[in-house]
BATI-915409 format. One line per field, with one value per residue (C-alpha): z, y, x; residue number from 1. Coordinates in Angstrom, 3 decimals. Layout:
<sites>
up [Z	...]
north [Y	...]
east [X	...]
n [NUM	...]
</sites>
This chain:
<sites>
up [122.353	125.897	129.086	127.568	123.733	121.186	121.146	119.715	116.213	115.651	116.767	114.954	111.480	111.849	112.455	108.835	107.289	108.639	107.039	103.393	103.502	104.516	101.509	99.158	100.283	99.440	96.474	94.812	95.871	94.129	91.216	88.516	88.993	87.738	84.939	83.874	80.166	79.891	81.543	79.212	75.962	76.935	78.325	75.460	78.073	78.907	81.784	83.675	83.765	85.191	87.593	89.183	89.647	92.398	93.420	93.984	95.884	98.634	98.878	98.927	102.056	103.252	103.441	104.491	107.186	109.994	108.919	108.366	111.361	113.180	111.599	111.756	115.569	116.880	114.390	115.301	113.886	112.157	109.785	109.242	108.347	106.335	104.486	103.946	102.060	100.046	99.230	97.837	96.327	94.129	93.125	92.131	89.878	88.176	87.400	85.977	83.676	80.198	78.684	81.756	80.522	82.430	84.896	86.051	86.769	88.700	90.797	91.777	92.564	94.710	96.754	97.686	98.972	101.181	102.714	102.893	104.870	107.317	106.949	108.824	111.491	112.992	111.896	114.521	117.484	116.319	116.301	118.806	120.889	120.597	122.726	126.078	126.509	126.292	123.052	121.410	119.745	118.393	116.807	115.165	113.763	112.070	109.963	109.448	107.680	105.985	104.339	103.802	101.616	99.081	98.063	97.978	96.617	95.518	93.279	91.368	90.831	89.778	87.398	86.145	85.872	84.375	81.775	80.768	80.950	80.599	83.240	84.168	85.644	88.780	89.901	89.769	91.765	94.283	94.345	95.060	97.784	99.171	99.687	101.398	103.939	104.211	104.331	107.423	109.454	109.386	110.564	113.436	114.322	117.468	117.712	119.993	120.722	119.104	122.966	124.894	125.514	126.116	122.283	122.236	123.955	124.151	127.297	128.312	127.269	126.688	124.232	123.695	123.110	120.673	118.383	118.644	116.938	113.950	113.745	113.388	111.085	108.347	108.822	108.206	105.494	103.320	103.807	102.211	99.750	98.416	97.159	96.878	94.535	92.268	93.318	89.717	88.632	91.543	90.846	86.989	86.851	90.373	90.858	87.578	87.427	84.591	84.055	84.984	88.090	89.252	89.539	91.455	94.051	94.167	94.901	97.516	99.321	99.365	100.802	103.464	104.897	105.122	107.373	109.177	110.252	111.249	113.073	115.228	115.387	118.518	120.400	120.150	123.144	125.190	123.791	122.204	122.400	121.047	117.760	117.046	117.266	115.517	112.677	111.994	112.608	110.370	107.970	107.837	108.037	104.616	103.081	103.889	103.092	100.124	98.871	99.904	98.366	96.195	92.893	94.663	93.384	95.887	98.560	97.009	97.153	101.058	101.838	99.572	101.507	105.126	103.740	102.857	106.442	108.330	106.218	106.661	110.403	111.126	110.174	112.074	115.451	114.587	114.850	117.842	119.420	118.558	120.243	123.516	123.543	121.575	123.784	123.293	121.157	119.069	115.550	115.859	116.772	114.258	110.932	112.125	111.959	108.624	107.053	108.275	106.702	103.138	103.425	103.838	100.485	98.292	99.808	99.887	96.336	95.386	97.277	95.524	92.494	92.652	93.704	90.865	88.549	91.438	93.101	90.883	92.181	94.499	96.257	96.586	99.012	101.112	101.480	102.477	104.730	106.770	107.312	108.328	110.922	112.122	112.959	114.967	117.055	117.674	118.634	120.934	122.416	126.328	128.498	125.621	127.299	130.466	130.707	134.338	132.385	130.615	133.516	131.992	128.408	128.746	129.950	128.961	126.207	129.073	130.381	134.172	134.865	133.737	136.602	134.759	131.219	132.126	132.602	129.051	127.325	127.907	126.472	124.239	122.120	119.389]
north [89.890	89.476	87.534	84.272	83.220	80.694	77.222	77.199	76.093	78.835	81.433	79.784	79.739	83.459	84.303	82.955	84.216	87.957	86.957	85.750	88.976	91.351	89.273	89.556	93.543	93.959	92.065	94.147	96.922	96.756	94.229	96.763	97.445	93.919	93.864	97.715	97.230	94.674	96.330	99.933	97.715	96.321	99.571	101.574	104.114	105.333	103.762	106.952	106.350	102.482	103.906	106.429	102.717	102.698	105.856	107.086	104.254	104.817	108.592	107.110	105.366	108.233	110.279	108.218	106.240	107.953	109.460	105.991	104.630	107.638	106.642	103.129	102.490	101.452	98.743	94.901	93.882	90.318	92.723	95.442	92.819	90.971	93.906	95.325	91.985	91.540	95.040	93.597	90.238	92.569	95.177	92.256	90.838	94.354	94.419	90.894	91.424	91.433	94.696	97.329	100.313	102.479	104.294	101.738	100.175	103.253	103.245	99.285	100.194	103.695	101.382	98.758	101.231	102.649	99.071	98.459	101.628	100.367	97.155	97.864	99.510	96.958	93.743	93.962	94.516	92.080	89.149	90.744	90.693	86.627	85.762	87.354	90.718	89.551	87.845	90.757	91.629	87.782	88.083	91.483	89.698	86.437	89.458	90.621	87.908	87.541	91.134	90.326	87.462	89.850	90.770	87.708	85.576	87.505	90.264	88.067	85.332	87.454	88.949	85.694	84.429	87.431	86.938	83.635	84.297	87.918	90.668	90.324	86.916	87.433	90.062	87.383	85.116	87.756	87.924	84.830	84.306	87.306	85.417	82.502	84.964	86.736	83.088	81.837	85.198	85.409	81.708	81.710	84.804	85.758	88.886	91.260	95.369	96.536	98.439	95.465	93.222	94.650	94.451	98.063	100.189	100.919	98.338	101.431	104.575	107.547	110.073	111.457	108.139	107.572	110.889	109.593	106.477	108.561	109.972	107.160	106.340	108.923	109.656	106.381	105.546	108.386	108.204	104.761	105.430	108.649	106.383	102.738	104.424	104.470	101.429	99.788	102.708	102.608	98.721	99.654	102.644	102.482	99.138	97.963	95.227	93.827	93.898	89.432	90.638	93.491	91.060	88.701	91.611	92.360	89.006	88.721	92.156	90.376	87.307	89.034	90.957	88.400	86.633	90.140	89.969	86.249	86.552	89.759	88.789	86.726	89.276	92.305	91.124	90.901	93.841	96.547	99.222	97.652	95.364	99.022	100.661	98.306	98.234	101.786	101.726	98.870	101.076	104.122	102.194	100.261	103.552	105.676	102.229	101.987	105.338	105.063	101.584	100.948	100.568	97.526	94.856	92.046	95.081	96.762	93.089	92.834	96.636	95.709	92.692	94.568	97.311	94.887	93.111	96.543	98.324	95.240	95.349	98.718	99.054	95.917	97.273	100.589	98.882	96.703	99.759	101.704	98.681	99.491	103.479	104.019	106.773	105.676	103.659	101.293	101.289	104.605	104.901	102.095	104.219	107.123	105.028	103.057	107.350	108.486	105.212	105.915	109.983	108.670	106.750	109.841	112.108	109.998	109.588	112.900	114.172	111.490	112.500	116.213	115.088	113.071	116.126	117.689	115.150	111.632	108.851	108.345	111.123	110.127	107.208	109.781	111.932	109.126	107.587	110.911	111.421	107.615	108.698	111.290	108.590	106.807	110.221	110.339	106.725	106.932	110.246	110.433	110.578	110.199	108.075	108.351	105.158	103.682	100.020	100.794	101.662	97.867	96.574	92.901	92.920	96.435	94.494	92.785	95.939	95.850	99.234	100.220	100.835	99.489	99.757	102.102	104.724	105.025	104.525	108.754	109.858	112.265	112.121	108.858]
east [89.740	88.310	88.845	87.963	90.376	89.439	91.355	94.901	94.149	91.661	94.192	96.409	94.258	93.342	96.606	97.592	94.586	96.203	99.246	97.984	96.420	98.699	101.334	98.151	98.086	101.832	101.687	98.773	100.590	103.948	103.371	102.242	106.168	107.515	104.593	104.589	105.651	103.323	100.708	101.540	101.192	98.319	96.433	97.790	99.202	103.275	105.139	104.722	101.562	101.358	104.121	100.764	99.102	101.937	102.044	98.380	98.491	100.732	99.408	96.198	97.304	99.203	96.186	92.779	94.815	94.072	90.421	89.569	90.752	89.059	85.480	85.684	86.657	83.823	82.732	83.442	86.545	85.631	83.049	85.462	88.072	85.526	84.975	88.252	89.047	86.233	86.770	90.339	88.532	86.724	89.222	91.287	88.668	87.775	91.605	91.777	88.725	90.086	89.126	89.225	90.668	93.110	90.731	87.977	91.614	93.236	89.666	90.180	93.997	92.603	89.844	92.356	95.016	91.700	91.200	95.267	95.252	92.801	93.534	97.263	95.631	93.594	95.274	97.457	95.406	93.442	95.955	97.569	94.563	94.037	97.181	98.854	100.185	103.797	103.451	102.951	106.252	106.184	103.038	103.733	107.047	104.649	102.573	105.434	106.750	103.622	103.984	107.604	107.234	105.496	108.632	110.641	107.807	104.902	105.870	108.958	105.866	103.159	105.847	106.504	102.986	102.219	104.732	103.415	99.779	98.950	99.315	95.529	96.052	97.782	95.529	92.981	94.814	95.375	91.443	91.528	93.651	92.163	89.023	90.833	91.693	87.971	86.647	89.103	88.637	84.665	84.463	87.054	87.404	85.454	83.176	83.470	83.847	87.164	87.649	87.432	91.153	94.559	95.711	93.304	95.686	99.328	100.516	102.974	101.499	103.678	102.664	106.485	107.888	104.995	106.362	109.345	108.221	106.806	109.921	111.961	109.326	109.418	112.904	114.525	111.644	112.491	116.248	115.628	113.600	115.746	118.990	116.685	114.182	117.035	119.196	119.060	120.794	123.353	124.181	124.398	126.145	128.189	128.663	129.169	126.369	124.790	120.878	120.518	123.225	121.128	117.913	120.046	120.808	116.807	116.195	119.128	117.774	114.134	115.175	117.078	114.345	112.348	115.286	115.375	112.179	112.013	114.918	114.407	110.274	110.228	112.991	110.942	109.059	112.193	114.117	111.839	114.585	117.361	115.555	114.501	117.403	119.977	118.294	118.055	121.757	122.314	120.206	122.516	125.624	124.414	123.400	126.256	129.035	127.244	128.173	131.906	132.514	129.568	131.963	133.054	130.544	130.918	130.722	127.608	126.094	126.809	125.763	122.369	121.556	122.608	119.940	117.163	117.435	117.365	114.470	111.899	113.371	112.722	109.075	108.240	109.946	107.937	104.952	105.431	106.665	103.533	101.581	103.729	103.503	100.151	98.407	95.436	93.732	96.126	94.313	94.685	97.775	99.100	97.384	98.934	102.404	101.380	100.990	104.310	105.487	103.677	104.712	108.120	107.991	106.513	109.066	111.696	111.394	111.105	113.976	116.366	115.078	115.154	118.795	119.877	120.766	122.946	124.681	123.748	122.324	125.656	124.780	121.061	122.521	124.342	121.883	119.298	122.061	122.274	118.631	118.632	121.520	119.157	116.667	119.319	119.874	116.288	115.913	118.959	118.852	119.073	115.850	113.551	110.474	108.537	106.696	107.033	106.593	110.292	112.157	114.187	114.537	113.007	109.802	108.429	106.043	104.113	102.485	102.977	103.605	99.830	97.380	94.127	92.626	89.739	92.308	93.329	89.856	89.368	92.302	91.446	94.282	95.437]
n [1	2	3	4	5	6	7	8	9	10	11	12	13	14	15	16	17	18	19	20	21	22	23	24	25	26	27	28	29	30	31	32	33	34	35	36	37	38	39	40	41	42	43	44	45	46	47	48	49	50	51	52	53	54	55	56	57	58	59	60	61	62	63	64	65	66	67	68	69	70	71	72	73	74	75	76	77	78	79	80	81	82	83	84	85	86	87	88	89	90	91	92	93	94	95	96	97	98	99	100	101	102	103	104	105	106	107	108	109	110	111	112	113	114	115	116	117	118	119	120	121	122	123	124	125	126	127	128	129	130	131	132	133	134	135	136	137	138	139	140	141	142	143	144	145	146	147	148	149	150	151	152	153	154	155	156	157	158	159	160	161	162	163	164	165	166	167	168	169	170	171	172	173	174	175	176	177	178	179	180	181	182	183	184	185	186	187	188	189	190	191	192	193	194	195	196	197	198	199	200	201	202	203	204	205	206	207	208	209	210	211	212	213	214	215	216	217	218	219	220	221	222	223	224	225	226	227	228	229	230	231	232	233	234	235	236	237	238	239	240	241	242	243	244	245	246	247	248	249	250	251	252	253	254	255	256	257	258	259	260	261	262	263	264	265	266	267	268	269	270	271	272	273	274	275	276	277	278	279	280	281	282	283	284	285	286	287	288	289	290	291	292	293	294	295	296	297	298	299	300	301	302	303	304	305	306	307	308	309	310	311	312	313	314	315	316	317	318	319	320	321	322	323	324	325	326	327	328	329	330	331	332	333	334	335	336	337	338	339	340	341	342	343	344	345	346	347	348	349	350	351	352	353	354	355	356	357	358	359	360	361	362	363	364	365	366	367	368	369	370	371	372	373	374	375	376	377	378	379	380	381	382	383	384	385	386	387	388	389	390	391	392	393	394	395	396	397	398	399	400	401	402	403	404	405	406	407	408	409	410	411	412	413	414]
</sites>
């Protein structure tokens, strides 16, 4: 953020800020899931149709990513951040009004996908930007953790305040913490032109290795997402779990992405390569051992678990990655990432279930676990990157191959 950084604790405090809101993001995101009947009942509307809360919302991310990134790089980052959350503070509250009918509600949940989309983008150069060059990775891996607690912490609670108090109230809450973050980040964080620092472009530039990256992307995201779309069905019908079992599992495959992420986090720095590649091997090995010996229970628990710390793994190596290779601008660069991500989900989704009737929902898994395998031959293939600042494993984060900054502010392309 420019030659001269704010003290410690202010780093520090917008650094958490970042990571409330990127668990408040995730949250709002995938909550209508755990409160859908209650939120049906209450809207006087089918399940199918609380399930397009979630959907529209990831294609709504999908598609205005990259526009939106496109349009809004030239604007100072502590007012497009302060924005993007009040944009969420307020969604939040038009959900938790008692009496909001279906669409006013669909609207809130289609605005706060636009500022999640945008939001992904630039939260990372932004933190990113506060500390050296070769912190990067590490400071990728703490938002990391922040959207990764969503799922062990936020969605289970908000189910189970919602529960107990109405659907309505932890959307409020989420408003609220939402403002905790816009609150910390317009105080502390420093102003300045979103160009200026290193966090703005790629420290490595290399516009094959940066396709590459996509690919990984929305490859191993929609091999996922074709069997885990249905995984309550797999661990019912294949592995022969009950309904309180299967939420154990959930809960299991939450917690250990979040101890994915905090434990490859600070290594991505040292070994960009490799905490990218592993997991997406991890990945397919989970998906494909969970098709083969999936009616063993105890086994199905393991391979679930192995799954849950590769997945949250993967996307977080994706994006320090993207940080290394981005051509050119990183916002950019990162939305374009964050859509191959979201198109992943959607057509991972729909592949598993146009595959259901024709091969069941064991078949789903080996299907996804192949295209994840195809990630891994991507990933790994021979004499796939050009950067002069990768020519070793440890060290590529910190940038030293590059020649200057000013020769990567023309490039025409992300």
């Amino acid at each position: 953020m420019g030659t001269v950084r704010p003290a410690p604790w202010r780093r520090a405090a917008v650094v958490a800020a970042l990571m409330l809101a990127a668990f408040t993001f995730n949250t709002t995101e995938n909550l209508p899931v755990g409160l859908l009947a209650l939120m049906a009942d209450d809207l006087r509307v089918s399940p199918a149709a609380v399930g397009v809360l979630v959907t529209a919302y990831g294609l709504t991310v999908a598609v205005v990513s990259l526009p939106l990134a496109h349009v809004t790089r030239s604007l100072p980052r502590r007012y497009l951040l302060v924005g993007l959350l009040g944009l969420l503070a307020v969604a939040s509250g038009v959900s938790a009004v008692g009496g909001v009918s279906y669409g006013p509600l669909l609207a809130a949940r289609v605005a706060t996908a636009m500022a999640q989309a945008l939001f992904w983008a630039v939260m990372g150069p932004v933190a990113v930007g506060l500390f050296p060059p070769e912190r990067r990775g590490r400071v990728i891996g703490l938002l990391s953790v922040g959207g990764s607690l969503a799922t062990v912490a936020g969605v289970p609670a908000g189910t189970w305040l919602g529960g107990h108090t109405g659907w309505r109230t932890p959307f409020a809450l989420l408003g609220a913490l939402a403002l905790v973050s816009l609150v910390t980040i317009g105080v502390l964080l420093p102003s300045s032109r979103p160009q200026d620092g290193h966090s703005a472009y790629g420290a490595a530039p290399d516009r094959r290795s940066f396709y590459v990256v996509l690919t990984v992307t929305a490859l191993s995201v929609t091999g996922f997402f074709a069997g885990f779309t249905y995984v309550v069905a797999f661990l019912d019908e294949v592995s022969g779990l009950g309904g309180g079992a299967v939420s154990g599992v959930l809960f299991a495959f939450g917690a250990a992405a979040l101890a994915g992420v905090t434990v490859t986090g600070p290594l991505l720095d040292r070994f960009p390569r490799a905490t990218l590649a592993v997991p997406v091997a991890a990945q397919a090995v989970a998906l494909l051992a969970l098709y083969a010996t999936g009616d063993v229970p105890a086994v199905s628990v393991v391979l679930t678990m192995l799954l849950g710390a590769s997945v949250a793994t993967v996307f977080m190596a994706t994006q320090s990655r993207v940080l290394q290779v981005a051509p050119g601008r990183t916002e950019t660069a990162l939305a374009a990432n964050s859509a191959a991500y979201n198109v992943g989900i959607a057509a991972g989704a729909l592949l598993g279930g146009l595959l259901l009737p024709e091969v069941g929902v064991r078949g789903a898994f080996l299907v996804g676990g192949l295209l994840t395998a195809g990630a891994l031959a991507v990933v790994t293939w021979p004499g796939r990157t050009g950067g002069k600042a990768e020519a070793g494993d440890e060290g590529a984060a910190g940038g030293k191959g590059r020649t200057g900054m000013g020769r990567y502010r023309t490039d025409a392309g992300l």
